[in-house]
C-alpha positions in Angstrom: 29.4 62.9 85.6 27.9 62.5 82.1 29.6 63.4 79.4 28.0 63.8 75.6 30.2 64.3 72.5 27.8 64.8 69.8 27.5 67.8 66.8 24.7 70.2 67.3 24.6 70.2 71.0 26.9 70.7 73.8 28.4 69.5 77.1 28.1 73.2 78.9 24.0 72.8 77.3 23.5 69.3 78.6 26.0 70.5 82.2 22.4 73.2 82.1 19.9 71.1 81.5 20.6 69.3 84.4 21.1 72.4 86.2 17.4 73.3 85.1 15.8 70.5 87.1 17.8 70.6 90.0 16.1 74.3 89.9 12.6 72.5 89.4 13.4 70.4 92.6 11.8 71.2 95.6 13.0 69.7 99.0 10.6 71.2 101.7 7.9 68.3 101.9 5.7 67.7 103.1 3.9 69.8 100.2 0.3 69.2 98.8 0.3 65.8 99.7 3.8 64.7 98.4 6.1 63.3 101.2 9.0 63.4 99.3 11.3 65.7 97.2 9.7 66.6 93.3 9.7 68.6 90.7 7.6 71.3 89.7 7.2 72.8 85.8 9.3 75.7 86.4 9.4 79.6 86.4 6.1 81.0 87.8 3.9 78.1 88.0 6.0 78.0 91.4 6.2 75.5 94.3 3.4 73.3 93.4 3.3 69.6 91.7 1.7 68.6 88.8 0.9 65.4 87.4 2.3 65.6 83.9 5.2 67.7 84.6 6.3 65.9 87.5 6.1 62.5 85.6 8.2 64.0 82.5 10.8 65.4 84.6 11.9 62.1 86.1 12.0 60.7 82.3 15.4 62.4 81.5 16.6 63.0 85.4 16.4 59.4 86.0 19.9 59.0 84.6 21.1 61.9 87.0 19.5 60.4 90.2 17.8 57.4 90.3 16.9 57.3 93.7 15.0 60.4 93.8 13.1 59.3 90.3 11.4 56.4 92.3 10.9 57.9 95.8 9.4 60.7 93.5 6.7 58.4 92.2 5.5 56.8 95.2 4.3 60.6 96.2 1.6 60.0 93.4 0.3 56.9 95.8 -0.1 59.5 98.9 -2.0 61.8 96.9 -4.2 59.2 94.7 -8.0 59.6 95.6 -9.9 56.3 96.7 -12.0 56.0 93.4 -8.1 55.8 91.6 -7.9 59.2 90.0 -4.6 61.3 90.4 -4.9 65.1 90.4 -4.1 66.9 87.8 -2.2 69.5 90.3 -1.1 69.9 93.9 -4.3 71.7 94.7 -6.7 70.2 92.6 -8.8 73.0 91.6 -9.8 74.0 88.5 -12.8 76.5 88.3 -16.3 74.4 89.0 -14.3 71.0 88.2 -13.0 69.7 91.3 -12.7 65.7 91.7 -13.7 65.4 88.1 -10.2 65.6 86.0 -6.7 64.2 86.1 -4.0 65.2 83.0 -3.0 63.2 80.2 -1.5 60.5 81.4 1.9 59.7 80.5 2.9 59.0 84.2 2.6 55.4 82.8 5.6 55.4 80.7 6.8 57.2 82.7 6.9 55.1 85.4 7.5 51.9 83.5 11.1 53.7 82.7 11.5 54.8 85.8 11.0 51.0 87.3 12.9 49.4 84.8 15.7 50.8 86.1 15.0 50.1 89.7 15.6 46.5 91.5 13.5 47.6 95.3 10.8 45.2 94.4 8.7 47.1 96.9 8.7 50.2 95.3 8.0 48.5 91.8 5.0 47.0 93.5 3.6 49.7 94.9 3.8 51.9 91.8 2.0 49.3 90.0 -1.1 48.7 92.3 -1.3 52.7 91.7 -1.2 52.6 88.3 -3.7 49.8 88.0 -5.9 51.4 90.1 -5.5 55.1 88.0 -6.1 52.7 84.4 -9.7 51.7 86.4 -10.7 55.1 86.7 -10.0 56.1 83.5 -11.8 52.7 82.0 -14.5 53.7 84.3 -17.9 54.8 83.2 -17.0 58.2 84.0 -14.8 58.8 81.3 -15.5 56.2 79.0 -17.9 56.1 75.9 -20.8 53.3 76.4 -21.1 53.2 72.5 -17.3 53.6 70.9 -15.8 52.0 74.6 -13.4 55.2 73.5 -11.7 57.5 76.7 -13.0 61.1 76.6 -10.8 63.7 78.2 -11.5 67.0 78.9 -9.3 71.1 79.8 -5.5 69.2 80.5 -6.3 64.9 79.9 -5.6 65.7 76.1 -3.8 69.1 74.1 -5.4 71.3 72.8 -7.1 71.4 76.0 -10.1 72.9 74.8 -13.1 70.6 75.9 -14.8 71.3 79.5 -17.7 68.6 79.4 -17.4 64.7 80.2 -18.2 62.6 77.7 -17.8 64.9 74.5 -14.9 64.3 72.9 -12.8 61.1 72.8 -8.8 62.6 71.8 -6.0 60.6 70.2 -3.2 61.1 72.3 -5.9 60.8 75.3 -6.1 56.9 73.8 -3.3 56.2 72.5 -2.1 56.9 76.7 -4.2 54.6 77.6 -3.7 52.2 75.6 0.0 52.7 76.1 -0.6 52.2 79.4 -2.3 48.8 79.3 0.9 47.5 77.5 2.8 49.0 80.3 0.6 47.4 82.8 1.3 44.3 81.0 5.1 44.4 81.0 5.1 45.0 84.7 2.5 42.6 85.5 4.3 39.6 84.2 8.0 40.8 85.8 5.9 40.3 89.3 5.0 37.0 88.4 1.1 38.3 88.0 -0.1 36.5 85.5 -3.6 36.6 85.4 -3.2 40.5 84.9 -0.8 40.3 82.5 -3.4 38.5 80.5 -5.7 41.3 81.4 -4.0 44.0 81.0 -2.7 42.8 76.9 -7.0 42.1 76.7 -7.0 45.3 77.3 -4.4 46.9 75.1 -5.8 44.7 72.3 -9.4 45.9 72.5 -8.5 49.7 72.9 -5.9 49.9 70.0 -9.0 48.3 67.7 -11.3 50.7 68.7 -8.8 53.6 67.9 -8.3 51.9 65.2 -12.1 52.0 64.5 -13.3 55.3 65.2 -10.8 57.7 65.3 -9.3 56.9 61.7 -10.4 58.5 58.4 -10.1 56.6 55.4 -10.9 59.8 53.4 -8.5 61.5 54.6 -5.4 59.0 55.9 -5.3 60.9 59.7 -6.2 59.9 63.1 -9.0 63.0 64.7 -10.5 63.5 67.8 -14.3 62.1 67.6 -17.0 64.1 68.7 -19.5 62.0 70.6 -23.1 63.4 70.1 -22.1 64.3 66.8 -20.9 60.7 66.1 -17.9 62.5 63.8 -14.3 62.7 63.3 -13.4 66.3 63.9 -11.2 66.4 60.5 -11.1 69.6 60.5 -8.4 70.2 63.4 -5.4 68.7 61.6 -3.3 67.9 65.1 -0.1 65.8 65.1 -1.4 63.9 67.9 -2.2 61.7 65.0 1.4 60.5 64.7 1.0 59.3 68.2 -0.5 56.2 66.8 3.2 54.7 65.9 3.3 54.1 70.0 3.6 50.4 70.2 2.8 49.6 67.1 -1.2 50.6 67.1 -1.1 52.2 63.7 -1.6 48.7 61.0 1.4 48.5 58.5 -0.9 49.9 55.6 -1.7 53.0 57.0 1.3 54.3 58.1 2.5 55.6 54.4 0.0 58.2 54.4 1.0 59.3 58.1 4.2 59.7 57.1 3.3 62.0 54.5 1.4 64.1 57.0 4.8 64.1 58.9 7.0 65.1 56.3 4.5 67.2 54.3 5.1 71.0 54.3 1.8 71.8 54.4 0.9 69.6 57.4 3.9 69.4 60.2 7.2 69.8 58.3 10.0 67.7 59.3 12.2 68.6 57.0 11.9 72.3 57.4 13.6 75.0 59.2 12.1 74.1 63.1 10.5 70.4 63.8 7.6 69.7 63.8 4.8 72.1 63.9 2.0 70.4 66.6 -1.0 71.9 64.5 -0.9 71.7 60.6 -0.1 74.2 58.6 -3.4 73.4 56.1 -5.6 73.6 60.0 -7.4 76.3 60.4 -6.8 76.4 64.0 -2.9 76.7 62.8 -1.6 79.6 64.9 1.9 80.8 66.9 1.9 82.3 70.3 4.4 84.0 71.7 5.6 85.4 75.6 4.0 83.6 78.0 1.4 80.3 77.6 -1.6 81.2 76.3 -3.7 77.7 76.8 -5.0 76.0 74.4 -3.6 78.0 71.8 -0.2 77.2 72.7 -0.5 73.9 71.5 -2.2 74.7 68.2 1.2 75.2 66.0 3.9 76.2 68.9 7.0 72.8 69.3 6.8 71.5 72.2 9.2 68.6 73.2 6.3 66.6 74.9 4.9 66.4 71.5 7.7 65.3 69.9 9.3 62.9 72.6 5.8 61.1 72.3 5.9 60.6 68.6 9.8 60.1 67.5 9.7 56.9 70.1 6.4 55.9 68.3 8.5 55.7 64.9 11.2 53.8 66.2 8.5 51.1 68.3 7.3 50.5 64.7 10.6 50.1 62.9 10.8 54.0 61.5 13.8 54.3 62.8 15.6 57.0 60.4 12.2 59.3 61.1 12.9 58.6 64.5 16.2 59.5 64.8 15.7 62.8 62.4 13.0 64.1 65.0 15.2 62.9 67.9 17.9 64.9 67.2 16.4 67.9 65.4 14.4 68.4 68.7 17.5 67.7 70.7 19.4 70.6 68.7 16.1 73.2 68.6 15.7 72.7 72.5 19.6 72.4 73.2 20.5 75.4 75.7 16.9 76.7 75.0 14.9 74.7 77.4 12.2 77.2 76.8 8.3 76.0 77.3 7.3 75.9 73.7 9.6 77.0 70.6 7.9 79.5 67.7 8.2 77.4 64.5 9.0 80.7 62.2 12.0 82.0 64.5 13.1 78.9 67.1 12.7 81.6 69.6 11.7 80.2 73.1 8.6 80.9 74.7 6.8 80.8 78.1 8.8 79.8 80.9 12.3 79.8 79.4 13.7 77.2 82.2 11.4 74.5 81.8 11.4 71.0 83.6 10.2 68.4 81.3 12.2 70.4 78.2 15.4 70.0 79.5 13.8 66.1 80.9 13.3 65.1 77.6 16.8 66.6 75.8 18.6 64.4 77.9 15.9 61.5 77.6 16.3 61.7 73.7 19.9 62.0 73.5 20.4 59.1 75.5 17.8 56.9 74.7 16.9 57.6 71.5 20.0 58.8 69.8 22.8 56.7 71.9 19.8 54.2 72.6 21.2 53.4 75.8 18.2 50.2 77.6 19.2 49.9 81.3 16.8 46.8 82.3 17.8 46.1 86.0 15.1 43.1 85.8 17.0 41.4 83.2 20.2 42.8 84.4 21.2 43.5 80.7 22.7 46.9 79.3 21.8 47.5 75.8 22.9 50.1 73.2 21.3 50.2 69.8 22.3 54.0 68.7 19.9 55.8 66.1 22.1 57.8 63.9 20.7 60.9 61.7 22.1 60.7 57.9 23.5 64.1 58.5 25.9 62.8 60.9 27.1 60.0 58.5 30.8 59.8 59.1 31.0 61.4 62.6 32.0 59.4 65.5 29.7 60.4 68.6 30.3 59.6 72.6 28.8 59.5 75.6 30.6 58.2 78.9 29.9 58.3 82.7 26.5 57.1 82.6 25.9 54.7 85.3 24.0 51.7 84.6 24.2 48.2 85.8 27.6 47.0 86.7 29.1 50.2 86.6 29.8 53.4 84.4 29.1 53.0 80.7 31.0 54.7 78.1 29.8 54.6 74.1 31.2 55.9 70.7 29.5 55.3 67.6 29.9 56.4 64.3 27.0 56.1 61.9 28.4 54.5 58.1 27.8 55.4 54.9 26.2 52.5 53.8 23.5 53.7 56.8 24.8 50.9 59.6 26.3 52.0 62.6 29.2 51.2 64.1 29.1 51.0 67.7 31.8 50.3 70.7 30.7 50.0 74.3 32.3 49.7 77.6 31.4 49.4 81.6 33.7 49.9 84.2 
């Protein structure tokens, strides 16, 4: 059994975070495809798979059950259509759209984490020849500019979700995925020995993080925007923090990421410092706007916190060396969300919204605790257990744990106290 000692959270809140997937889990497969066991959202979205919440709930439950992480992924293979495209849900219906949409796709990091962890060279096979074949259909003609080269999403491939024609829009965190993706692609290419599409795959990542690069930054204004593709235009005026997703691998350049910071820490953009972090529309957008009860679409996204949002960009700071941003985000979400694994949180109040037992909430509390502020690496293909914690300055001086967290070799067991001078010190052991 896990075990956390750190300020700000709990054991009893972690104990029910766990308990909040097992009540995502559904056993009784076959179901919409899926021959194993999986998790749905949550509350009333009911017995029925999705492709985003599905993925993020294995993110943080891997560390409770590795087994049923990776038999969980191979259900996207059985459901994957022939042309590569995953669903975006179990039933794959949405109005007059049918076999034209998938969701955002961060089953590829997902799934790289998943496999990491995972020595059935089978299964990591077979999860890559479905990803490759998903990356094709989204680097297809169908969802890719001619002119920018840019991926266009539209309803669920990018939030706010507010786009219903192909080919219109080309989204920031839709791109940043993808590019993501590639470098995933990449990674797992060259542990199978493949390569030829390793090489590929880091052509790939190369030429999409230039064209991000190229046509979704504004020098005017320092932000990364969604580009409107008739209009040939950076739509500057939704001021989204899917711009911070940029620090993912590094794809934001050195000299620009000053001025991103400043929209991250800024009080009148998303507000790191202030009472609830951070904000997913500005402050200063006029699309700015809290929703409260249940999810409201689009609009849910357009100032609400949301852990997806913020899982997404605290890793980003620490892949490009921000590491006390990162670990400020990484634990202020961790103590927002903790025992209040709610949909979305209202940034004047904390107050949870929409389902109040969600899946990929309570996934990613224990993801970022454990990867992010312990910084726990479990690399079964390497067969080397890392720890690198990211300490907060607020807890300078107190020692944190974590124990019973099986990893290679055995149980691991951490305390680490972060110094004054800002280094940590760090003690680890497996049995």
């Amino acid at each position: 059994m896990i075990r956390i000692s750190l300020p700000g959270t709990s054991q009893a809140d972690f104990d029910d975070a766990v308990k909040v997937l097992e009540e995502c889990k559904f056993t009784d497969v076959p179901c919409l495809g899926f021959k194993y066991p999986f998790m749905g959202p949550g509350g009333q979205y009911g017995r029925c798979w999705w492709e985003r919440d599905s993925s993020d709930t294995l993110s943080g439950y891997k560390w409770i059950d590795q087994d049923f992480a990776e038999k969980a992924l191979l259900n996207f293979t059985f459901v994957q259509k022939p042309n590569g495209r995953i669903p975006l849900w179990g039933f794959d219906r949405v109005g007059d759209y049918d076999e034209q949409l998938s969701a955002i796709p961060v089953i590829f990091e997902v799934a790289f984490k998943v496999l990491k962890r995972s020595e059935n060279v089978e299964i990591i096979k077979t999860v890559y020849e479905m990803l490759c074949r998903y990356m094709n259909w989204w680097l297809s003609d169908y969802k890719r500019d001619p002119e920018t080269g840019l991926v266009c999403g539209i309803f669920e491939e990018s939030d706010p979700s507010d786009f219903s024609i192909q080919l219109t829009a080309a989204q920031v965190d839709l791109n940043v995925q993808i590019c993501v993706g590639a470098d995933v692609l990449r990674d797992i290419a060259l542990h199978l020995g493949e390569k030829s599409d390793a090489d590929h795959w880091s052509t790939i990542f190369e030429d999409l993080k230039n064209r991000i690069n190229r046509y979704l930054y504004s020098e005017e204004n320092g932000g990364y925007y969604t580009y409107l593709i008739k209009e040939k235009k950076l739509m500057t005026g939704r001021i989204y923090n899917s711009m911070l997703d940029t620090f993912k691998r590094g794809i934001v350049p050195e000299e620009r990421r000053e001025r991103l910071i400043g929209f991250l820490t800024s009080k009148d953009h998303f507000d790191l410092y202030g009472k609830y972090a951070i904000v997913t529309a500005s402050h200063s957008s006029a699309e700015y706007q809290e929703t409260v009860g249940v999810y409201k679409g689009w609009t849910s996204w357009s100032g609400n916190i949301w852990t997806f949002r913020n899982e997404i960009i605290a890793t980003g700071l620490r892949e490009s060396g921000e590491k006390e941003l990162a670990a400020e985000l990484a634990y202020r979400t961790v103590k927002e969300f903790s025992g209040n694994y709610a949909e979305f949180l209202s940034p004047s109040t904390g107050i949870g919204h929409g389902v109040k037992r969600y899946g990929w909430t309570a996934s990613q509390y224990i993801q970022l605790i454990i990867e992010e502020i312990f910084g726990v690496n479990d690399d079964r293909w390497t067969g080397v257990v890392s720890v690198d914690p990211n300490i907060p300055g607020e807890l300078t001086g107190s020692e944190i744990s974590l124990s019973g967290l099986s990893v290679k070799g055995g149980d691991l067991s951490v305390k680490a106290t972060r110094l004054p001078d800002g280094s940590v010190r760090c003690s680890k052991t497996i049995i």
